[in-house]
N, C-alpha and C positions, 0 to 999 in steps of 0.2 A: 666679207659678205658678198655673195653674187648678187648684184642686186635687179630687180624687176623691171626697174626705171634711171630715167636720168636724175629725177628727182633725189637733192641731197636728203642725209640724214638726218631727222629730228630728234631731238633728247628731249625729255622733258623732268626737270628736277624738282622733287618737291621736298620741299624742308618739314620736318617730322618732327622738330627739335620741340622740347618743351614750352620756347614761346609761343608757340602756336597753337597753345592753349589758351592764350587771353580769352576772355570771355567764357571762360571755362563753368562749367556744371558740371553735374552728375545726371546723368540717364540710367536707369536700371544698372544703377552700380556700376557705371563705367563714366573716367571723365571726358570730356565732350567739349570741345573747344570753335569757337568761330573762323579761328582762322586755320585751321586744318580742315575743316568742314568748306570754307570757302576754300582753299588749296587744291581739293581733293575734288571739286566742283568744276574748276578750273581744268587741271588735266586732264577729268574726263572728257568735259567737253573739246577741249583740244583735239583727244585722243579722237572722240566719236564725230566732229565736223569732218577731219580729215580720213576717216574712215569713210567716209558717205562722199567728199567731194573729190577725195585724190585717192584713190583708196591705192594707187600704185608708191604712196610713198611708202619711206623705210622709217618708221619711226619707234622709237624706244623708252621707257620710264622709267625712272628711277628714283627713290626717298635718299633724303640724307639727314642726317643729324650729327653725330660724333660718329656714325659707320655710313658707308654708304651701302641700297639694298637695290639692286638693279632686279629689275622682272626679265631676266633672259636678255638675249641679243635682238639689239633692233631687228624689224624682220617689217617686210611688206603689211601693210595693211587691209589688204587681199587678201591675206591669211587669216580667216575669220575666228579661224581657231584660238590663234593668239591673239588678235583684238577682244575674242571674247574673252578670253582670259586676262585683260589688264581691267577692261571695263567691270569683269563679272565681279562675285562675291570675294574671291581670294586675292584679286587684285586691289587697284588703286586703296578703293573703299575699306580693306583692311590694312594701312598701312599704321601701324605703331607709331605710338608717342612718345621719346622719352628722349634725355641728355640736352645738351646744347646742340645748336646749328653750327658745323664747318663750311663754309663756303667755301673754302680752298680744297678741302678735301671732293665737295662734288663737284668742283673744274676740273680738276686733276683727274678723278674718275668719268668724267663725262668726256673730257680728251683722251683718255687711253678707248674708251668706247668707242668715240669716232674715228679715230686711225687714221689712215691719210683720205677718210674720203671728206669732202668737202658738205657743212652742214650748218643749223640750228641748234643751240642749246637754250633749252626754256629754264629761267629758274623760278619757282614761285618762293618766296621769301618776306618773311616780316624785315629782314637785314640786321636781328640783332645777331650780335657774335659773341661766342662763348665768353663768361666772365672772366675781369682779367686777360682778354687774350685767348684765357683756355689753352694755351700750347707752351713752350718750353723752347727758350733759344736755341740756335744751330750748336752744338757744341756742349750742351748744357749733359753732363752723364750724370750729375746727382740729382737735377729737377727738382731741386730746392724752392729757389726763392726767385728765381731768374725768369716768372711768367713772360712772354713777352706781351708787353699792352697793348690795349685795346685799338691804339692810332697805329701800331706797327703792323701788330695781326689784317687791318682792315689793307695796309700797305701791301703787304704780303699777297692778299686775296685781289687784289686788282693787278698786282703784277702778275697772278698767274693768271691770271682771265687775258692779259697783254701777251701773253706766251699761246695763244692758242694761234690755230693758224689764221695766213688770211683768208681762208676761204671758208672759215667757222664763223658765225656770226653768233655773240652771246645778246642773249635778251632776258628782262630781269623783266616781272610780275613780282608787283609790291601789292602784300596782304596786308588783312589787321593792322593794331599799330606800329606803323614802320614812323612814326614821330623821333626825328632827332639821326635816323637814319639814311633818310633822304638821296644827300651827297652821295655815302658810302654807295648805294642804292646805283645812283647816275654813273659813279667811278666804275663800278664793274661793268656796265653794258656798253 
């Protein structure tokens, strides 16, 4: 990315996953959750201060849950075109609810985003991790019974966050309830 400014890149990751429905309802047939709603609050306001005070940064959004969904490549916020397109209707504010949260999955995608330039990664996060683990040992071809758990997955996800460079700085925004997750929470940032 050529970029407009000296100013590094911002990522901002927002976890989609289904705990981020605590608090969950129904609204005209859809369900509706608190902390997606706060999530979703969160980056935009992120998105739209630095739109208004730095508008020469480069910054970028992304959902995760079991996939990750990037809105395009970071781009200046100068670009009002694409700011209004994360903030507008098709952006942030529709971003789908559904599977478990990866957090290793949005470091690893948030670091191939950032490339070698030097930047911010936001994560917004309740910090639960997929049940069991959710994933399947190195090695594992039949993905039987060999989840790996929940202390190893959480291991896994701070040593990649430890892999990032050093001129990446991760920061974790804890939503809803992140109770019992905490640590896990402090380990990544």
């Amino acid at each position: 990315i050529k970029s407009e400014t000296q100013n590094p890149k911002i990522l901002v990751g927002i976890d989609s996953s289904e705990g981020a429905l605590e608090g969950t309802r129904l609204s005209k047939g859809c369900q509706v959750g608190d902390s997606i709603k706060e999530s979703k609050i969160l980056a935009q306001s992120i998105v739209k201060s630095l739109s208004e005070n730095r508008p020469s940064s480069i910054a970028g959004v992304f959902a995760y849950n079991n996939s990750v969904y990037p809105f395009g490549q970071p781009q200046a916020l100068s670009n009002t075109r694409y700011t209004n397109s994360i903030l507008g209707p098709e952006g942030i504010g529709a971003i789908p609810v559904c599977g478990p949260a990866y957090q290793v999955n949005a470091i690893q995608r948030a670091s191939e985003i950032m490339g070698d330039s030097p930047g911010n990664i936001v994560l917004i996060t309740d910090g639960v991790v997929p049940p069991s683990g959710g994933i399947y040992a190195p090695g594992d071809q039949e993905r039987v019974s060999s989840a790996i758990t929940d202390p190893l997955y959480r291991e896994n996800a701070v040593e990649e966050a430890g892999e990032l460079g050093s001129d990446v700085d991760l920061s974790v925004v804890a939503v809803g309830d992140h109770s019992g997750n905490e640590e896990f929470l402090e380990n990544l940032a």
